[in-house]
VOTILUM-668599 format. One line per field, with one value per atom (N, C-alpha, C, O): residue number from 1; atom name; x, y, z. Coordinates in steps of 0.2 Angstrom, whole numbers, always signed. Last residue first. Layout:
<rs>
resi [NUM	...]
name [CA	...]
X [X	...]
Y [Y	...]
Z [Z	...]
</rs>
This chain:
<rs>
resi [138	138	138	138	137	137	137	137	136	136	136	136	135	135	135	135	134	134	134	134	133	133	133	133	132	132	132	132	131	131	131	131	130	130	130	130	129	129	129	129	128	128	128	128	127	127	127	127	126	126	126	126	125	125	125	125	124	124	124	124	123	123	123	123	122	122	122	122	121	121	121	121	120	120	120	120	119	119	119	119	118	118	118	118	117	117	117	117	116	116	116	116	115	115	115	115	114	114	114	114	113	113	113	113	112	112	112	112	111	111	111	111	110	110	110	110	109	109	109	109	108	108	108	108	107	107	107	107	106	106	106	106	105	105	105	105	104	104	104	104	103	103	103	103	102	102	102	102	101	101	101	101	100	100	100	100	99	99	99	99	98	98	98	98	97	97	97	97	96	96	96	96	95	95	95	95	94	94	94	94	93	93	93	93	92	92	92	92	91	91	91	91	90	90	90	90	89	89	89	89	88	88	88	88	87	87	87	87	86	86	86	86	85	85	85	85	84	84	84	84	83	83	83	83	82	82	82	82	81	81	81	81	80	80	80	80	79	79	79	79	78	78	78	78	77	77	77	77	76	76	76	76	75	75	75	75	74	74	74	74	73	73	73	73	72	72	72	72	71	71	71	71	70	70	70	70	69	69	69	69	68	68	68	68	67	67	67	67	66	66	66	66	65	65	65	65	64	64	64	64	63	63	63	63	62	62	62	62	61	61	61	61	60	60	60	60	59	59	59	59	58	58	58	58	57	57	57	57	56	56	56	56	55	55	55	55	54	54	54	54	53	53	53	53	52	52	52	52	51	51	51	51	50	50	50	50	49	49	49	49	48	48	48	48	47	47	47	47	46	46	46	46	45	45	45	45	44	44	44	44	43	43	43	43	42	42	42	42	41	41	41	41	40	40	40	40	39	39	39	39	38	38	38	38	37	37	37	37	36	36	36	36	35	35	35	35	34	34	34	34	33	33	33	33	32	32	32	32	31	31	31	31	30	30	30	30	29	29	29	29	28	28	28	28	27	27	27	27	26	26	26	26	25	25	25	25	24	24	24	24	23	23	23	23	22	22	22	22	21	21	21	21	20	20	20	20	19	19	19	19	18	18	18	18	17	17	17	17	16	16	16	16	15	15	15	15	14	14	14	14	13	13	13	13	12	12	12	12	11	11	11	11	10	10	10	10	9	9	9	9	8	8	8	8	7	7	7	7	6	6	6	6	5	5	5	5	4	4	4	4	3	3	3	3	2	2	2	2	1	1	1	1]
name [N	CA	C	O	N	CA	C	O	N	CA	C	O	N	CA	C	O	N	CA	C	O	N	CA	C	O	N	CA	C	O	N	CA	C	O	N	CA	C	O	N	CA	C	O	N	CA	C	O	N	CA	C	O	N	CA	C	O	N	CA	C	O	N	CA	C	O	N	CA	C	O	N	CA	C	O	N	CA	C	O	N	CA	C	O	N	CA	C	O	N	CA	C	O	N	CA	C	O	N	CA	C	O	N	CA	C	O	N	CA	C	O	N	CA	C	O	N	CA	C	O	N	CA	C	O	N	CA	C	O	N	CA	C	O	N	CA	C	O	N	CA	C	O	N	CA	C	O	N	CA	C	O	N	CA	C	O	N	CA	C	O	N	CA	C	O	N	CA	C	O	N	CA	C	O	N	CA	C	O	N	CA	C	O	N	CA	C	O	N	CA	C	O	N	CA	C	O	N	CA	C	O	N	CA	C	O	N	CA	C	O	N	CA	C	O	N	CA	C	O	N	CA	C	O	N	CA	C	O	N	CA	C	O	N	CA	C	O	N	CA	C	O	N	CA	C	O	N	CA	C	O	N	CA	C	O	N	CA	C	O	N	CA	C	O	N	CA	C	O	N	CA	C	O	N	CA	C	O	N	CA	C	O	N	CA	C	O	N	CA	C	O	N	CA	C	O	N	CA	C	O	N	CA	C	O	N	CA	C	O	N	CA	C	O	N	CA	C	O	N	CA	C	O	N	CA	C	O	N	CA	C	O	N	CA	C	O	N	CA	C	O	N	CA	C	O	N	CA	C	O	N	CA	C	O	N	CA	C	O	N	CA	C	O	N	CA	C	O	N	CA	C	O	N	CA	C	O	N	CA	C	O	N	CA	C	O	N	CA	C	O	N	CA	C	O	N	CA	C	O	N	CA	C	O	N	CA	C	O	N	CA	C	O	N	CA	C	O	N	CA	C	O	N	CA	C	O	N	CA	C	O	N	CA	C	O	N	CA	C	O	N	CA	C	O	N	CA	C	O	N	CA	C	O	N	CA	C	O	N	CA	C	O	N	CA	C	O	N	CA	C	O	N	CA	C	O	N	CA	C	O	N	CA	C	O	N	CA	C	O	N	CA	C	O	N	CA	C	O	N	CA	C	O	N	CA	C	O	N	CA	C	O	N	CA	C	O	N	CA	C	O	N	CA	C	O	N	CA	C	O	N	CA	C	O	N	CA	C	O	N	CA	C	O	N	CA	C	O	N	CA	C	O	N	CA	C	O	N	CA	C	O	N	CA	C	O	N	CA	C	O	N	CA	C	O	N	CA	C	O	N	CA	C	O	N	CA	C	O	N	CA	C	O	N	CA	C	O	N	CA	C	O	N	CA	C	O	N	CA	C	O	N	CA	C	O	N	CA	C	O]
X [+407	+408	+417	+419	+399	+403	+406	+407	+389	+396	+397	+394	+377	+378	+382	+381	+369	+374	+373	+368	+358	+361	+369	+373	+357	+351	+353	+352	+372	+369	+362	+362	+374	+375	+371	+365	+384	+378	+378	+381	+389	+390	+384	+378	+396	+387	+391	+396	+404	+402	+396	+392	+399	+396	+399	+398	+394	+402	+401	+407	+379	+385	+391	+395	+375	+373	+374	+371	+377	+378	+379	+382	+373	+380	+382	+387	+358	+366	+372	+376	+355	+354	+357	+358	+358	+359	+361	+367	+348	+357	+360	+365	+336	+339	+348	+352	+328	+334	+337	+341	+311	+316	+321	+319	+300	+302	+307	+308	+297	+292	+293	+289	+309	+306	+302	+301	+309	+314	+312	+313	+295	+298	+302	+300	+306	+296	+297	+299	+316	+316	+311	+312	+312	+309	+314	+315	+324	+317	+318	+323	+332	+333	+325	+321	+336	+330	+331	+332	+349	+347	+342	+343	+354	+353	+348	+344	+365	+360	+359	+364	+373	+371	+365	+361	+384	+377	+377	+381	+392	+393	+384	+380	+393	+400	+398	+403	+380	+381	+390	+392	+372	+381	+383	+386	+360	+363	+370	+373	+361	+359	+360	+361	+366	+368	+368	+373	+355	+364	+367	+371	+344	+346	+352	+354	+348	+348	+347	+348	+348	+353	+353	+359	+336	+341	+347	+351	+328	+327	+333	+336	+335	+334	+335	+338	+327	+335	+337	+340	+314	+317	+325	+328	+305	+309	+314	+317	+290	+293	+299	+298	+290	+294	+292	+295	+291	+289	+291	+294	+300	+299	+296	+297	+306	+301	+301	+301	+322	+316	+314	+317	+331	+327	+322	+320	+347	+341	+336	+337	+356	+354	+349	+347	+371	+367	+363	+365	+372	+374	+369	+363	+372	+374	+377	+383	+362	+371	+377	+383	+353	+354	+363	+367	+352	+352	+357	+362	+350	+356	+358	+363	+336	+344	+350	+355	+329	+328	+337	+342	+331	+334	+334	+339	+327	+334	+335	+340	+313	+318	+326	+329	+310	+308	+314	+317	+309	+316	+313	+318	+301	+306	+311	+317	+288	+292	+298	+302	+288	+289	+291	+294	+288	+294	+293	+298	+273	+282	+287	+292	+266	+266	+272	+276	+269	+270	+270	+273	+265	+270	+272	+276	+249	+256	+262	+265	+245	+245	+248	+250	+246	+251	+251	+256	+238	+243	+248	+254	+225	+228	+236	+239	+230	+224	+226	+231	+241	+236	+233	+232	+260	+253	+248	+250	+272	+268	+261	+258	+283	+281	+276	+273	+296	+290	+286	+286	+311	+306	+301	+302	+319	+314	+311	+308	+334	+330	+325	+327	+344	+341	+335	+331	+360	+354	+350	+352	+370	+367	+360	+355	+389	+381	+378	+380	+403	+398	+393	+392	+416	+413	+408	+408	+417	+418	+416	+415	+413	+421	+422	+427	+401	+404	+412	+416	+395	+394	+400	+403	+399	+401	+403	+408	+389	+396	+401	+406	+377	+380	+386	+388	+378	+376	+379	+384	+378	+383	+383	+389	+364	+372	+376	+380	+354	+357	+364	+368	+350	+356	+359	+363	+340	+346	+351	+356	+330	+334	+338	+343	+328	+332	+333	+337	+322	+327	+332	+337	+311	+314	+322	+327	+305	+306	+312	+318	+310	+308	+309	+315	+320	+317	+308	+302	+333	+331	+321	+318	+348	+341	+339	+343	+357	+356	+347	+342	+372	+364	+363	+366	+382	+380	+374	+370	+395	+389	+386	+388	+408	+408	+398	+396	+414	+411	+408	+406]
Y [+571	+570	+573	+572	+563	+570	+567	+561	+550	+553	+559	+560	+543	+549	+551	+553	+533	+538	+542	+545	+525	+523	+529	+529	+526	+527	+530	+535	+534	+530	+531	+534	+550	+548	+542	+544	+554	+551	+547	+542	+567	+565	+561	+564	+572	+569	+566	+563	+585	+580	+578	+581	+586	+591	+585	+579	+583	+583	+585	+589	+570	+576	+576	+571	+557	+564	+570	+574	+549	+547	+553	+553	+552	+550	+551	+552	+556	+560	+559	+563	+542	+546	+552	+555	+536	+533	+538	+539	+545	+543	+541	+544	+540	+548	+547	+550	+530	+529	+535	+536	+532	+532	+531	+529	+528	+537	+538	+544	+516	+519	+526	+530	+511	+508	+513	+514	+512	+514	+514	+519	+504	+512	+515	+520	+491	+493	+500	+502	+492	+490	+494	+499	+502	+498	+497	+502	+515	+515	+507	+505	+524	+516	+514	+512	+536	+534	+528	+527	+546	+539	+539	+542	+561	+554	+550	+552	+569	+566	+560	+556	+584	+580	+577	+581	+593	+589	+583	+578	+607	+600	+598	+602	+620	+615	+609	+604	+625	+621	+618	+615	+639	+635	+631	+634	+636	+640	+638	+636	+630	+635	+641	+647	+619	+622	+628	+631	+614	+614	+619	+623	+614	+616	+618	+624	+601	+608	+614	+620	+592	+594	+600	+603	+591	+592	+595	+599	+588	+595	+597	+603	+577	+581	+589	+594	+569	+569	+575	+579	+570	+572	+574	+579	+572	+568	+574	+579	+578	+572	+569	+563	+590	+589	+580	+577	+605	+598	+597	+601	+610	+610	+605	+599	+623	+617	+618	+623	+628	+629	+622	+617	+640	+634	+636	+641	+644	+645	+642	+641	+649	+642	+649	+654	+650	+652	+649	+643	+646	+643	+647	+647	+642	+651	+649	+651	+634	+634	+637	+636	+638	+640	+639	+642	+638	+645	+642	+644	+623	+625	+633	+634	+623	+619	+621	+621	+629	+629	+629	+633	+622	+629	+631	+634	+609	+608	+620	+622	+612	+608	+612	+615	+619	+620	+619	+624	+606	+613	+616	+613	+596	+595	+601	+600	+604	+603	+601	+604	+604	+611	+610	+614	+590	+592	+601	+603	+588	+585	+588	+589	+594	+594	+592	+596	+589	+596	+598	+603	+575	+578	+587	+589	+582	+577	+576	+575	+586	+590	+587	+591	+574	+577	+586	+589	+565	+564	+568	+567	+572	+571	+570	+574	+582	+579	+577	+580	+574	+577	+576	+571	+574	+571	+576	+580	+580	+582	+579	+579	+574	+573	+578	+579	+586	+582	+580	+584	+592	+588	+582	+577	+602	+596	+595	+600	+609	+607	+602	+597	+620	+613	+614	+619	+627	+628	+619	+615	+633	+629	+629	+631	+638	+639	+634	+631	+634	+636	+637	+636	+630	+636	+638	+644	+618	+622	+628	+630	+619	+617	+619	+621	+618	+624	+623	+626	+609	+615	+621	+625	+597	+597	+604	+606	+602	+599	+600	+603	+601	+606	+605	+608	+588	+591	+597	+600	+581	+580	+584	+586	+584	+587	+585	+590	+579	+588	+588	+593	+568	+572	+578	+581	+564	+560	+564	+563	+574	+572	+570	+572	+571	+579	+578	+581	+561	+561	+566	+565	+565	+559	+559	+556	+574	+576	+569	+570	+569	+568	+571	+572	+572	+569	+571	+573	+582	+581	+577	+580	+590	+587	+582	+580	+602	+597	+594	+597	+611	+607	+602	+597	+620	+616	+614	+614	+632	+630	+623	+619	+642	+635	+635	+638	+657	+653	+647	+646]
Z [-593	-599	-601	-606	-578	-584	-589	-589	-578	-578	-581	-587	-583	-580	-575	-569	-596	-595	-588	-587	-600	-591	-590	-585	-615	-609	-601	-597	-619	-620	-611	-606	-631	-623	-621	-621	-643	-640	-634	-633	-651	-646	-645	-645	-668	-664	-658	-660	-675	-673	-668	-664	-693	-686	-682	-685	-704	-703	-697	-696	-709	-706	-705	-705	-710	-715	-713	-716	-701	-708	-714	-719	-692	-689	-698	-701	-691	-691	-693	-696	-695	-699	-697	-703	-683	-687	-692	-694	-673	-671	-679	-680	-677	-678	-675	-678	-687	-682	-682	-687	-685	-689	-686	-680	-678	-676	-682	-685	-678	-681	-681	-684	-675	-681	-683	-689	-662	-667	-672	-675	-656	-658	-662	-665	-660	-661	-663	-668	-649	-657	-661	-665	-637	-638	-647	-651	-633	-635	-637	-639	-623	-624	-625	-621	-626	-620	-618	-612	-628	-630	-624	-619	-633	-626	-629	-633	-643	-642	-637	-636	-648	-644	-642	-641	-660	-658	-653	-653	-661	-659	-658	-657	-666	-667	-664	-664	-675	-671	-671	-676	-684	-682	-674	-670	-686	-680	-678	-673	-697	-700	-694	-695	-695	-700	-700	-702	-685	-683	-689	-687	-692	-688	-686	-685	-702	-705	-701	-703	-692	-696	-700	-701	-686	-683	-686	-683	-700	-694	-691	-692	-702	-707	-705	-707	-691	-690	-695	-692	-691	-687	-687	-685	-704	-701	-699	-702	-700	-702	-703	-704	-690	-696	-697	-692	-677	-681	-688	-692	-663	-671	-672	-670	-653	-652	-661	-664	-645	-652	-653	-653	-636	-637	-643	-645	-629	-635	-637	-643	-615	-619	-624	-623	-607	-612	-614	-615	-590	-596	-601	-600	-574	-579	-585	-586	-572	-570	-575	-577	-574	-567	-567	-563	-587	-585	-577	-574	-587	-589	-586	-583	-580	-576	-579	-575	-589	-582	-580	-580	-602	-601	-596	-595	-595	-600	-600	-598	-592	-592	-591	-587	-608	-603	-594	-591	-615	-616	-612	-610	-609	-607	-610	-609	-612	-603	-605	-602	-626	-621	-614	-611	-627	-630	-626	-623	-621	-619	-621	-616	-629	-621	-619	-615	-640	-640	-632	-630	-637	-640	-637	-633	-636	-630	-630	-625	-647	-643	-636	-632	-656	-657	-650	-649	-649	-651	-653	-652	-652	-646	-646	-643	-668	-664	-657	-656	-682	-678	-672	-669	-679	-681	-678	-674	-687	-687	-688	-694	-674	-679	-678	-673	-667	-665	-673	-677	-658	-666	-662	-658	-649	-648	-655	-657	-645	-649	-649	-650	-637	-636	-639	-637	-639	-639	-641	-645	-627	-629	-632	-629	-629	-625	-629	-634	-621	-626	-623	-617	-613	-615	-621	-624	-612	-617	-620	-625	-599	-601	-607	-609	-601	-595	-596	-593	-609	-610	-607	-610	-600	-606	-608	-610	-589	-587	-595	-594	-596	-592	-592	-597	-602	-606	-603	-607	-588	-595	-599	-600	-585	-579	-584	-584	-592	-590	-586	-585	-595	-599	-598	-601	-588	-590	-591	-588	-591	-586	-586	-582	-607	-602	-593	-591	-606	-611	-606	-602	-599	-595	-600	-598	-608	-600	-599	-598	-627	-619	-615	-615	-634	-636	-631	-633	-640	-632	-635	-639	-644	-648	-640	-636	-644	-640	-641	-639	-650	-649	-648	-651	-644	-645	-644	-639	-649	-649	-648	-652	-645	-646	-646	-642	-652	-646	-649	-655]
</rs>
């Protein structure tokens, strides 16, 4: 059975991304397991994150279940995210990674790391990345 994980940033990431995501899942017959990485900062900041990243697997398992899709979800921290993601896929035999673009500021990029960048570079998994304004089937 086909796997796929689905690294999910944001509520507003997971909406973006759920009908693609479903739609993609349900043709290949895989199931889904959706992943959030949150740096590990302290204190408010980090309690907002962790706010976001459980609404949006949350989310994302809601809407997949409904469209009678396996899903597995796992909230994580890590300082670098991309690393996380990939040693996840690894280790939950991922056949595919997918990632939605928010269409973050330069600024942000800059201070999250470039997690598209640093997949595309340091895996054999294929990476599916779905641009901000995506929402066509896939």
């Amino acid at each position: 059975m086909s796997r796929i994980l689905i690294a999910i940033s944001s509520p507003y990431a997971a909406q973006r991304v759920i009908d693609s995501v479903g739609d993609l899942a349900k043709r290949l017959n895989a199931e889904v397991l959706v992943v959030h990485v949150s740096r590990p900062s302290g204190g408010q900041m980090r309690e907002q994150e962790q706010a976001e990243g459980e609404q949006a697997i949350r989310f994302m398992r809601e809407e997949l279940h409904a469209k009678g899709l396996q899903v597995q979800d796992l909230l994580m921290f890590s300082d670098d995210i991309a690393r996380a993601i990939l040693n996840t896929a690894l280790e939950r035999e991922a056949t595919m990674i997918v990632l939605g673009l928010t269409g973050k500021n330069v600024f942000a990029r800059l201070l999250a790391g470039n997690v598209p960048v640093e997949l595309l570079k340091n895996t054999k998994i294929p990476v599916l990345i779905l641009p901000p304004d995506w929402s066509k089937p896939i």
